[in-house]
N, C-alpha and C positions, 0 to 999 in steps of 0.2 A: 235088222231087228233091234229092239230099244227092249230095258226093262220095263218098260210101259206097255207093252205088246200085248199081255193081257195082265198085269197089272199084279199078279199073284210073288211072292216072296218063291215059293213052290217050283211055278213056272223058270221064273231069277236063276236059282239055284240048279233046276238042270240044264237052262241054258249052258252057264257057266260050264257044268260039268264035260256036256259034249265039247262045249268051245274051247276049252283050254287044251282039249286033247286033240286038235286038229293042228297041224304043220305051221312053222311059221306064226302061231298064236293068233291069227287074224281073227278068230269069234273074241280074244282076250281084250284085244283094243277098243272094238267095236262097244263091247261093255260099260268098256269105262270110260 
């Protein structure tokens, strides 16, 4: 998944949220 997934700031940010809380930080990379 890309911050362009659906393009919202909204969407971005709870990405973020879930993904930083996952093991290993792999949603964190993928972000950035």
């Amino acid at each position: 998944l890309e911050k362009t997934f659906v393009g919202g700031s909204f969407v971005e940010g709870l990405f973020e949220l879930v993904w930083e809380k996952q093991p290993g930080g792999w949603g964190r990379k993928t972000v950035a």
